[in-house]
C-alpha positions as CSV (number, residue, x, y, z in Angstrom):
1,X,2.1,10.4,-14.2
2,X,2.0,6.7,-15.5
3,X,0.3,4.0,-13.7
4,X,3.7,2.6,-13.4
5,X,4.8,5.9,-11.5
6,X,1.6,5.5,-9.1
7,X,2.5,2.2,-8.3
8,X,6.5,3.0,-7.4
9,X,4.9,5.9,-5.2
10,X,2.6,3.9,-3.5
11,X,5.1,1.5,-2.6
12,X,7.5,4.1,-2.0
13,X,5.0,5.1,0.6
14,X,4.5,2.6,2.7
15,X,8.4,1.3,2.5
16,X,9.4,4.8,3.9
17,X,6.0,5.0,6.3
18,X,5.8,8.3,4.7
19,X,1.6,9.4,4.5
20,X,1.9,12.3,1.9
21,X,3.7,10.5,-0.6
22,X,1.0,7.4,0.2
23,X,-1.8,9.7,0.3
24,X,-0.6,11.4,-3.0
25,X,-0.2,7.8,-5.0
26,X,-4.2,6.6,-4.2
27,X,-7.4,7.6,-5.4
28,X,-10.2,9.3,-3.9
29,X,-12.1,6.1,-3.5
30,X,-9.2,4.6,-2.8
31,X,-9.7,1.3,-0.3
32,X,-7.3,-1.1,1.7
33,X,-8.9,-4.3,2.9
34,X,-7.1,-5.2,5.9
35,X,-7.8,-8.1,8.0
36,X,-10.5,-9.1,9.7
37,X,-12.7,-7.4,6.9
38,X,-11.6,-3.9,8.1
39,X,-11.6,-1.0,5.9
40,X,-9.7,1.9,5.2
41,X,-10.1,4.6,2.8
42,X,-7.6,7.3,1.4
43,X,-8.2,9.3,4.6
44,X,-7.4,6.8,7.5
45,X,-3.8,6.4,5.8
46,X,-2.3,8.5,7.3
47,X,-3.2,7.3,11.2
48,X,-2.9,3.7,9.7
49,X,1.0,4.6,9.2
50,X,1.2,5.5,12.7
51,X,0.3,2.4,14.0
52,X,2.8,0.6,11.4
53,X,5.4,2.9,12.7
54,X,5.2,1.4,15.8
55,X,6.1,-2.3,14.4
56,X,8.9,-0.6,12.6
57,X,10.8,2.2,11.2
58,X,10.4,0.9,7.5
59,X,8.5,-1.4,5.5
60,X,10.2,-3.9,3.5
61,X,8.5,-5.0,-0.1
62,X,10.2,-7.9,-1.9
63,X,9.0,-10.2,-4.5
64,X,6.7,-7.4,-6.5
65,X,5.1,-9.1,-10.0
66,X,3.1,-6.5,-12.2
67,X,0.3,-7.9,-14.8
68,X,-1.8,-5.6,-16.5
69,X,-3.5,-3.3,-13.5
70,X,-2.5,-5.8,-10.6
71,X,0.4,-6.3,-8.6
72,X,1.2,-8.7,-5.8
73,X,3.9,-8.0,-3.5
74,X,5.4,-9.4,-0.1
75,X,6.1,-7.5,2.5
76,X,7.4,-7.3,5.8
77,X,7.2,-4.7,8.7
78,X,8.5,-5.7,12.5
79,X,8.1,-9.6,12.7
80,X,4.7,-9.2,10.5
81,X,4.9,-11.0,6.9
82,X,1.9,-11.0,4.7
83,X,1.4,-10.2,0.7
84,X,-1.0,-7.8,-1.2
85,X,-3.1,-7.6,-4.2
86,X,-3.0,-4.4,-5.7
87,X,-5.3,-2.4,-8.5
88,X,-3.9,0.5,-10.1
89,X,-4.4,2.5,-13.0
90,X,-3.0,5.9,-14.6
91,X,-5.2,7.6,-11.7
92,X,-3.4,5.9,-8.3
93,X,-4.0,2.7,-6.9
94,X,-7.4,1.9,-6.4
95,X,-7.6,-0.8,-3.6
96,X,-5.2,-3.6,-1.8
97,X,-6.2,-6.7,-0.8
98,X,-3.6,-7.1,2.7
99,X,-2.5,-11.8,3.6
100,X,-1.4,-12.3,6.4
């Protein structure tokens, strides 16, 4: 798979709150800083969906720009907003950097 394709099933992912098809789109050192300088790795993914799921039934992304092997997106779950910084590469995505 492309990095391209990584990316679209990453997003894919969370917009569908659907764990394997997250899980299946990130590395093994995979890492999403979330607020308040918490960390979670490939294998808290799927009980971090869980907890989304109870903001919402889907995850709305919107305003995605690609350069290179970063991506910024905003997105919306429930009344949260915030925006991401993504790394990818032909592997999975690497990390996200979570606003809001």
């Amino acid at each position: 798979m492309s990095a391209t394709d990584k990316l679209s099933g990453y997003a894919s992912g969370f917009s569908n709150l659907d764990a394997a098809t997250l899980v299946a789109n990130v590395t093994a050192d995979y890492q999403l800083f979330d607020k308040d300088g918490v960390i979670h790795g490939k294998d808290d993914l799927p009980g971090y969906l869980e907890e989304l799921k109870k903001l919402g039934d889907s995850m709305a992304i919107t305003d995605v720009m690609v350069e290179g092997d970063k991506a910024w997106c905003k997105w919306q779950i429930g009344d949260i907003v915030g925006a991401g910084l993504i790394s990818f590469g032909d592997d999975g995505v690497t990390q996200e950097q979570l606003f809001y």
